[in-house]
C-alpha positions as CSV (number, residue, x, y, z in Angstrom):
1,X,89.1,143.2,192.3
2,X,89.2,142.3,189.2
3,X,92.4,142.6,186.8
4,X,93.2,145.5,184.8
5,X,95.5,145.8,181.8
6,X,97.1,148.6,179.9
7,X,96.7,149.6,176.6
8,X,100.1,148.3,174.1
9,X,102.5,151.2,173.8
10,X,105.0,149.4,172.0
11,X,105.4,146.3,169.8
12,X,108.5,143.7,169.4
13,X,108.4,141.9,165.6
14,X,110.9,139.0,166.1
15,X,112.6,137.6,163.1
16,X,111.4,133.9,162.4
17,X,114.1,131.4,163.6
18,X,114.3,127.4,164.0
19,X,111.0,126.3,166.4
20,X,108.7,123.1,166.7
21,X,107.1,123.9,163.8
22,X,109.6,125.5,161.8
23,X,112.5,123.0,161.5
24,X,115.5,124.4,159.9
25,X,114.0,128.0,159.9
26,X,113.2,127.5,156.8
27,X,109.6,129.7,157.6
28,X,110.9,133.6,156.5
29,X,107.9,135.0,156.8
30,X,107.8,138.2,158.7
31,X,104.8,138.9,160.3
32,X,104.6,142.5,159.8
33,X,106.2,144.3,156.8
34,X,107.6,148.0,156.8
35,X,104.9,149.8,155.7
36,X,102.3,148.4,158.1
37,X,105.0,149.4,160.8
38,X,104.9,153.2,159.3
39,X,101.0,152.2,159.7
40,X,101.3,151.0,163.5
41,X,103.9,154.5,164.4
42,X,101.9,156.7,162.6
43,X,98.7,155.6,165.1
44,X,101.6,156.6,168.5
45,X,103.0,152.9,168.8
46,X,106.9,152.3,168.9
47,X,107.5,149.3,167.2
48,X,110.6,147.3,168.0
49,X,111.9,145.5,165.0
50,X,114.5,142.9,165.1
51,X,117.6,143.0,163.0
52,X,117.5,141.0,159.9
53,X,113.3,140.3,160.1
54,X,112.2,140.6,157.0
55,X,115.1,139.7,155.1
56,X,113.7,136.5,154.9
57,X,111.1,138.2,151.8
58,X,112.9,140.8,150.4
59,X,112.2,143.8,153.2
60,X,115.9,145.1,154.3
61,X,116.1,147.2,157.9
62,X,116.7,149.8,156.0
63,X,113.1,149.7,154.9
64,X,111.7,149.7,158.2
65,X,114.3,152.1,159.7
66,X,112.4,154.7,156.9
67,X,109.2,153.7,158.7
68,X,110.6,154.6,162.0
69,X,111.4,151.6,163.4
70,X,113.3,150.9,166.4
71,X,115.9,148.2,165.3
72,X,117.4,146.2,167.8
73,X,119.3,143.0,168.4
74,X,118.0,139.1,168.8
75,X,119.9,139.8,172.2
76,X,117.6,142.7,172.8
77,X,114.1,142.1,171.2
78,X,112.6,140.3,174.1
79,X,113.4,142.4,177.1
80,X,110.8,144.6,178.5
81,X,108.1,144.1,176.1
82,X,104.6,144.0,176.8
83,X,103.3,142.7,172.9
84,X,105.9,140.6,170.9
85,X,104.4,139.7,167.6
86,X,106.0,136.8,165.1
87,X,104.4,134.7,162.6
88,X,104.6,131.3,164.3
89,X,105.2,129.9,167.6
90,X,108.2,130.5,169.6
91,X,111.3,128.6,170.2
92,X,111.7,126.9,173.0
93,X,114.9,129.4,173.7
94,X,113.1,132.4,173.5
95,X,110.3,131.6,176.2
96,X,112.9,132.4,178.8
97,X,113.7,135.9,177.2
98,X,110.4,137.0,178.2
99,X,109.1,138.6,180.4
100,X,106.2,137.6,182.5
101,X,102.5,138.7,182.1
102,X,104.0,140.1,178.5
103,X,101.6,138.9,175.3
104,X,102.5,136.7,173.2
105,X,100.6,137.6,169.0
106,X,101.4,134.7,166.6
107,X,100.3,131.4,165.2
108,X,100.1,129.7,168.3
109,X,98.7,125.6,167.6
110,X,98.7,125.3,171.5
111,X,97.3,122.0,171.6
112,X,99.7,120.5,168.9
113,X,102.8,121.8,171.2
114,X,101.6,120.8,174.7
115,X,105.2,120.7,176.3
116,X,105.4,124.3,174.7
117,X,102.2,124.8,176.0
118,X,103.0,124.3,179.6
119,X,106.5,126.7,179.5
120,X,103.9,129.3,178.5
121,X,101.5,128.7,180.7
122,X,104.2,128.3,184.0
123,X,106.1,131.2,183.0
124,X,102.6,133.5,182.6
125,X,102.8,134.1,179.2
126,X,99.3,135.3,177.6
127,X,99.4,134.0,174.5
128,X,96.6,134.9,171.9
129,X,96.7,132.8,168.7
130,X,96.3,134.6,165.4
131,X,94.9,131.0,163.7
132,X,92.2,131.5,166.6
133,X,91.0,135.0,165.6
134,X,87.6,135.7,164.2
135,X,85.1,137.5,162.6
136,X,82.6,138.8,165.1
137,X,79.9,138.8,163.7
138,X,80.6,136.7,160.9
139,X,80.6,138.6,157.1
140,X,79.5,137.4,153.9
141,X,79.7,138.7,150.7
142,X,76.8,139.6,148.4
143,X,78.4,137.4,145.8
144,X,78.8,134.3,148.2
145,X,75.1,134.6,149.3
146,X,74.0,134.9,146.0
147,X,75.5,131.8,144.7
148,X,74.2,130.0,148.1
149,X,70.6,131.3,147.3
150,X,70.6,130.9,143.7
151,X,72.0,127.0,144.2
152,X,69.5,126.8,146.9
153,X,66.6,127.5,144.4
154,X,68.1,125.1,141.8
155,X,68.0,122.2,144.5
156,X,64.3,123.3,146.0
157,X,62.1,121.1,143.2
158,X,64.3,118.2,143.7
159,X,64.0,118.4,148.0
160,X,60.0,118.8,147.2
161,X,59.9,115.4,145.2
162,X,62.2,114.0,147.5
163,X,65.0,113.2,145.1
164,X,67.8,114.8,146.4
165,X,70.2,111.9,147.2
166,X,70.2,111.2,143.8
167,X,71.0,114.4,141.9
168,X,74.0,114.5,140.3
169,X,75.3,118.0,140.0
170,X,77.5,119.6,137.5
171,X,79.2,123.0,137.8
172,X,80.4,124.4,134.9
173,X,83.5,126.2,135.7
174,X,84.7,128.3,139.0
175,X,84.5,131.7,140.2
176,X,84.1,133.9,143.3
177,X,80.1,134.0,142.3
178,X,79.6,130.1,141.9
179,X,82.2,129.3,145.3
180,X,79.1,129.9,147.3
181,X,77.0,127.5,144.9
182,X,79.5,124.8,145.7
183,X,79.4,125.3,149.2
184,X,75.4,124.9,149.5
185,X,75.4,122.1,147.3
186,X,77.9,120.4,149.5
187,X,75.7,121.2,152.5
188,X,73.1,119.4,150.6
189,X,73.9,116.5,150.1
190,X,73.5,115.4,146.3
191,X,74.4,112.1,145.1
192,X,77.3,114.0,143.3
193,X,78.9,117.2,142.8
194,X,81.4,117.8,140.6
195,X,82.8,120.9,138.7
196,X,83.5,120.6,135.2
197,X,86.0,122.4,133.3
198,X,83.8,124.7,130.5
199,X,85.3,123.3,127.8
200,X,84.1,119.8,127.8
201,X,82.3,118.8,124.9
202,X,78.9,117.2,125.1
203,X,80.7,113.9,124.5
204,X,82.3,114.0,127.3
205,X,80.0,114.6,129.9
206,X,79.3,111.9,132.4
207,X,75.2,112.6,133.6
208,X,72.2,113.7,132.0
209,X,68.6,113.1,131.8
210,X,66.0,114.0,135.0
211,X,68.3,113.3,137.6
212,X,71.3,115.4,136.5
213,X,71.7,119.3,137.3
214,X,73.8,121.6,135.4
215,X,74.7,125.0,137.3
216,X,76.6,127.9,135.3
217,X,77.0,131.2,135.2
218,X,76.1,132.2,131.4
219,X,78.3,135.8,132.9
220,X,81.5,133.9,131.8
221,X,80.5,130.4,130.3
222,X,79.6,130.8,126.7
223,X,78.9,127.4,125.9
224,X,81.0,127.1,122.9
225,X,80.3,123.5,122.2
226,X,76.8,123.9,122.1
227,X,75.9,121.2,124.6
228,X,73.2,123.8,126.6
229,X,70.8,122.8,124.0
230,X,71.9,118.8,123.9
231,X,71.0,119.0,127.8
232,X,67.9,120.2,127.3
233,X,66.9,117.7,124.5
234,X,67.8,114.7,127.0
235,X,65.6,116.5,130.0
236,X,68.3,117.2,132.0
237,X,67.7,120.5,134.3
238,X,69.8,123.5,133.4
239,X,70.4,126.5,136.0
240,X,72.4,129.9,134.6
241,X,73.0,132.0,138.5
242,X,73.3,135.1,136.0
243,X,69.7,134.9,134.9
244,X,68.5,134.4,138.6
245,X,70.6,137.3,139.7
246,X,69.0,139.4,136.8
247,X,65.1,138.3,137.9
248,X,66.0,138.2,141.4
249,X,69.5,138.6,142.9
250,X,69.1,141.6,144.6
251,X,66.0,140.8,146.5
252,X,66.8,137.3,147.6
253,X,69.9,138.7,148.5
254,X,68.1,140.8,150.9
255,X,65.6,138.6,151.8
256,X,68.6,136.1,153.3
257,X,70.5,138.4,154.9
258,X,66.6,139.2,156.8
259,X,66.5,135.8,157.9
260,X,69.9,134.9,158.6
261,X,71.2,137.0,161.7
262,X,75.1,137.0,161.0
263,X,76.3,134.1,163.1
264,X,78.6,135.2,166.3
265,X,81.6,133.8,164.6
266,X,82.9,134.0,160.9
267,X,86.4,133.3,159.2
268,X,89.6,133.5,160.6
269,X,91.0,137.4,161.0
270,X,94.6,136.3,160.1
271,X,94.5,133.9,157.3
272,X,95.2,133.0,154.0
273,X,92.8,129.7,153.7
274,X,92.6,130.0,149.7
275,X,96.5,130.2,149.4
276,X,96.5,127.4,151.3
277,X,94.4,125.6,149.0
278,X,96.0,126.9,146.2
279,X,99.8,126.2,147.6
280,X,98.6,122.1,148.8
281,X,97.1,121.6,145.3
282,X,99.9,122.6,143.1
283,X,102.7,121.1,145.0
284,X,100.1,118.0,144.6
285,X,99.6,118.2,141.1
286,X,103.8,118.7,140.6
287,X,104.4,115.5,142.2
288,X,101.8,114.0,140.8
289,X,102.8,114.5,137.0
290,X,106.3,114.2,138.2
291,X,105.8,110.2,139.2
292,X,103.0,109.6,136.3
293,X,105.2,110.9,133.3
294,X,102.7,109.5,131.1
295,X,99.6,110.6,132.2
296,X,97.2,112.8,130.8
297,X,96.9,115.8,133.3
298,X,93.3,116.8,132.5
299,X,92.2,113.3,132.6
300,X,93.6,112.5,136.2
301,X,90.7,111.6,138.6
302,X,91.1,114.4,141.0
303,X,88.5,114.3,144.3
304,X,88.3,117.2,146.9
305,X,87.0,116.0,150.5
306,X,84.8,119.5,151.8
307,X,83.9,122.8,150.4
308,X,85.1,124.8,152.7
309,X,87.3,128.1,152.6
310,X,90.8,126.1,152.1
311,X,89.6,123.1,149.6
312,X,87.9,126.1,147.4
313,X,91.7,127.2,146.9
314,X,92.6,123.6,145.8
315,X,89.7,123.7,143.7
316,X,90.3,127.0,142.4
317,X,94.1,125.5,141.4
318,X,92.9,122.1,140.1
319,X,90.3,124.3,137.5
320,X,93.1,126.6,136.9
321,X,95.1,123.6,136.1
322,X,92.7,121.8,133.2
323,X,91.6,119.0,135.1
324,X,88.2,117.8,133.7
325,X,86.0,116.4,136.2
326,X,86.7,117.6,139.9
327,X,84.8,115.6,142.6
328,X,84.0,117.4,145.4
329,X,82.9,115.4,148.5
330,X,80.8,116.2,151.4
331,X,79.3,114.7,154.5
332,X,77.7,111.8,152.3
333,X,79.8,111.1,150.1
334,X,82.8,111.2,153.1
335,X,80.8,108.0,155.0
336,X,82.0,105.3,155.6
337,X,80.3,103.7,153.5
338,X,80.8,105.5,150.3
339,X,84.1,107.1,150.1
340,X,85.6,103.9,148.9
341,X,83.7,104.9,145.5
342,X,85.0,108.0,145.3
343,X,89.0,106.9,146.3
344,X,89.3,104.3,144.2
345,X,91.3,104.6,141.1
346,X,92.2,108.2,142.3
347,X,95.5,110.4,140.9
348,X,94.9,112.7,143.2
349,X,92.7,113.3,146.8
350,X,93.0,116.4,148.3
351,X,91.1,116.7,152.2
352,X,90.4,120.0,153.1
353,X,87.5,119.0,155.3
354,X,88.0,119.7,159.2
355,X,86.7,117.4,161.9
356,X,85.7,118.4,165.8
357,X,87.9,117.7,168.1
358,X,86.5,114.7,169.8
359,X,87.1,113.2,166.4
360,X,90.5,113.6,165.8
361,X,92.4,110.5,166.0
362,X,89.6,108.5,166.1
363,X,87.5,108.9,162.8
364,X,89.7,109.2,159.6
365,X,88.5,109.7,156.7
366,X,91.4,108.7,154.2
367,X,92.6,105.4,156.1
368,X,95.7,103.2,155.4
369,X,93.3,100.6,154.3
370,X,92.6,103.2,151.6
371,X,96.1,103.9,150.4
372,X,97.1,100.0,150.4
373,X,93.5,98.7,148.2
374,X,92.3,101.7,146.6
375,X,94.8,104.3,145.8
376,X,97.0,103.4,143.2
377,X,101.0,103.5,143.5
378,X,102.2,107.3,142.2
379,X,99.0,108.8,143.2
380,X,98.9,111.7,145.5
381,X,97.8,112.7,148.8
382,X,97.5,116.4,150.1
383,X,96.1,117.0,153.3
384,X,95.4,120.8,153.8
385,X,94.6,120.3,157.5
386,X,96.9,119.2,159.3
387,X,97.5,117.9,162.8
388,X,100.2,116.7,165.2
389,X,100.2,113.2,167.4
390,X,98.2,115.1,170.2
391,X,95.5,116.8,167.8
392,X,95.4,114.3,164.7
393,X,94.4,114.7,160.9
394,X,91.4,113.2,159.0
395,X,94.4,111.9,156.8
396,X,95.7,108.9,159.3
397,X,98.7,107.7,157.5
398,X,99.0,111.6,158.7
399,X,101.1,111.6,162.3
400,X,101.9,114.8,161.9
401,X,102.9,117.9,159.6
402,X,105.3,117.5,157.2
403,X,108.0,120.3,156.8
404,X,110.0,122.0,153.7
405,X,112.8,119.9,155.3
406,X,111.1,117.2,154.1
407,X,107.6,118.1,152.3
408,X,106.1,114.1,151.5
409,X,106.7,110.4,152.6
410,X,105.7,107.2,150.8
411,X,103.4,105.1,152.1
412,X,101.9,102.4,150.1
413,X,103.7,103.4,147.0
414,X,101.4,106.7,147.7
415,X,102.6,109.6,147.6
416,X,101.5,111.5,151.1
417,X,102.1,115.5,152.0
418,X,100.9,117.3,154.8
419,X,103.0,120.4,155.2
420,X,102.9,122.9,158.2
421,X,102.4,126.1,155.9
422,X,101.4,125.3,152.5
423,X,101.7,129.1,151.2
424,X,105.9,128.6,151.8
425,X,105.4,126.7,148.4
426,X,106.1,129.8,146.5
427,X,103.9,132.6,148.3
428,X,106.1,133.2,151.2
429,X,106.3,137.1,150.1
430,X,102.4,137.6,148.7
431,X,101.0,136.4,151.7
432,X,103.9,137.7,154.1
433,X,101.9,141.3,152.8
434,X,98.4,140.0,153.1
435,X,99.0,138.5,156.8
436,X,100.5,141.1,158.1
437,X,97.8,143.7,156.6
438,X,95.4,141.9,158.7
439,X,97.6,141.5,161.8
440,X,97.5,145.3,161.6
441,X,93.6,145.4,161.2
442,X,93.1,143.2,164.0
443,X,95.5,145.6,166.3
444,X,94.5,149.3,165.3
445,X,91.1,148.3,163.3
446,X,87.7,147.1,164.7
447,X,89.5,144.6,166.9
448,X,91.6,147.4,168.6
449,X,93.7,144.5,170.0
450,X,96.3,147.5,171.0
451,X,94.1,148.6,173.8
452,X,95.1,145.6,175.8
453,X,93.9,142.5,177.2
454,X,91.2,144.3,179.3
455,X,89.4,145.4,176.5
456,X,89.3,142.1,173.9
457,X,86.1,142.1,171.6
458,X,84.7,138.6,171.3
459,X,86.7,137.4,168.1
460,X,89.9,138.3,170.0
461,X,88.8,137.1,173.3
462,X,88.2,133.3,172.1
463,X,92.0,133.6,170.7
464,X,93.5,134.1,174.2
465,X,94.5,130.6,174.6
466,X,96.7,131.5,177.4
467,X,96.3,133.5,180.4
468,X,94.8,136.6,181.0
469,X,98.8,136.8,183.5
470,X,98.7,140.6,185.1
């Protein structure tokens, strides 16, 4: 027969304490804050809460007391409950508090703990890891597909005439509109891609004539400077988004969402991938002017390896931040073969770009070679994602995480960061409150995770990384 599992009736939130991955304790995030709980017993769930929780960001007991939570003891949270949620994975201690065939909610990183791993598994844990969720089907944006179909018809004369790899594309400026330009041009696979800071002056600008693209959005870019018109005059091809979404952004809007069935699997549920981004590039770009006093910030050669969710962040912070030129690597520029260009001489490299798992540990992209002949002494490093000596980074001088205990090494005179929660850089509270707004989602929302394990929906499903234990 096969197994059957009852819906969640009650919920234990643990307070974060010293783990593998949380050295020191110095994570004090809570996973769920007091007014989701009012959200969670106001839908006929008791939530346990332990004592002390969310102290960690500025909630206080008595905050969750006034939305009817159950408070109890570290002594007591674990005992008897079916659905124990915390931010990341457990200590080693707790595993034995409890008990089994219970669920296990949080930040799991199975295959980076394996020893972990295995308590789990032989004490029948089921274990379903919030970086695992999904969208099911996947979701996009209007504004996201129409900067992937407006970028799409800049970069259709050049794929006609066959002179795509060697475009060099400029973007002029950053926003929510042109993050989905970026991403198809990456997929694309110019010669170049870089996002400019609107205020350059024609002067300054590094490509024109027949083989150069400039992408803006005339919605926010005024061109001040005057250097539309100077493109123009040198033949260099010119693209405004906002005039494309005037003539035709609405129906080519449609028209992809026609032909593009929403693939099975989309973004993470339980996530805060820009913040990420955002956290990794300003710790970068504080270490960076902190060990080259002299330098010229907007001048620094900065390059971003992907265009994904989490380097869009850094990219976000490094426009934010002045820098002039931003490089912006994808699958071509990322060969072996041609990244050396792009390291060389660099202030600061950022690698947001993932790799499959049968690549881990054996391709890296940034290698030591790299940080001893390229990279110069005082330059910085940040890699957004991560790894541990089982399940290894792109980055290789990356063994594994570093922690707020001890946020960068030196290697190579290079400066080298990898940190296990980039957001703890100053966004503990702000995305404590967005991560626990979607944990909430994800139990009582379309996921309905509170029904139980017998009733997963897809994006939920490919999260149980342990288990189903009855």
């Amino acid at each position: 027969m096969p197994q059957t599992f009852p819906r969640y009736s009650s919920i234990a939130l643990v307070k974060e304490i010293e783990s593998p991955e949380n050295p020191g304790g110095l994570e004090k995030r809570v996973a769920l804050i007091p007014s989701d709980v009012g959200q969670l017993v106001d839908a006929g769930i008791t939530v346990y809460v332990e004592m002390g929780a969310g102290e960690g960001v500025g909630f206080s007991d008595d905050e969750y007391l006034k939305n009817n939570a159950v408070m109890q003891t570290a002594e007591q949270i674990y005992k008897d409950k079916a659905l124990i949620i915390k931010f990341k994975g457990p200590a080693l201690s707790s595993i034995d508090q409890m008990s089994e065939g219970c669920t296990l909610l949080c930040m799991a990183h199975f295959h980076s703990y394996p020893d972990r791993a295995k308590m789990l598994q032989d004490k029948r844990i089921n274990v379903i890891a919030m970086e695992e969720i999904c969208q099911s089907p996947k979701q996009d944006s209007d504004e996201r597909i129409l900067g992937r179909v407006a970028m799409n018809a800049a970069l259709t004369p050049f794929f006609k005439d066959n002179s795509i790899g060697g475009l060099r594309v400029r973007v002029i400026g950053w926003s929510e509109r042109l993050r989905g330009a970026i991403n198809r041009c990456g997929n694309r696979s110019p010669r170049s891609l870089q996002i400019i800071q609107p205020s350059l002056s024609f002067e300054e600008l590094d490509a024109t004539g027949d083989n150069s693209l400039y992408f803006y959005d005339s919605k926010s870019f005024d061109d001040a400077n005057g250097i539309l018109g100077k493109l123009r005059a040198l033949k260099t091809h010119i693209f405004d988004i906002n005039d494309f979404a005037a003539e035709q952004g609405q129906q080519a809007v449609v028209d992809y969402r026609d032909n593009h069935p929403p693939a099975q699997f989309g973004l993470r549920r339980i996530q805060c991938l820009h913040e990420t981004g955002q956290a990794g590039a300003r710790y970068g770009m504080g270490l960076l002017t902190e060990n080259k006093p002299s330098m010229n910030k907007e001048n620094s050669k900065a390059v971003i390896l992907g265009y994904g969710n989490v380097a869009q962040g850094a990219l976000d912070e490094l426009h934010q931040q002045g820098i002039k030129n931003i490089h912006v690597l994808g699958r071509t520029q990322t060969a072996k073969s041609r990244i050396d260009y792009w390291l060389k001489d660099a202030d600061i490299v950022i690698n947001g770009a993932e790799q499959s798992s049968e690549l881990r540990g054996k391709n890296f992209l940034i290698n030591n070679k790299h940080l001893k002949e390229l990279i110069p002494e005082h330059s910085v490093v940040i890699d957004l994602v991560g790894g541990s000596p089982t399940n290894r980074s792109p980055v290789e001088a990356v063994m594994s995480c570093s922690f707020l205990t001890e946020p960068y090494f030196v290697q190579e005179g290079v400066l080298v960061s990898s940190l296990w929660g980039w957001p703890m850089m100053g966004m503990m509270r702000e995305t404590a409150v967005r991560y626990s707004g979607q944990i909430v989602e994800v139990l009582i929302g379309d996921e309905k995770l509170i029904d139980g394990l017998g009733q997963l929906k897809p994006g939920v499903k490919r999260a149980l990384v342990c288990g189903p234990f009855g």
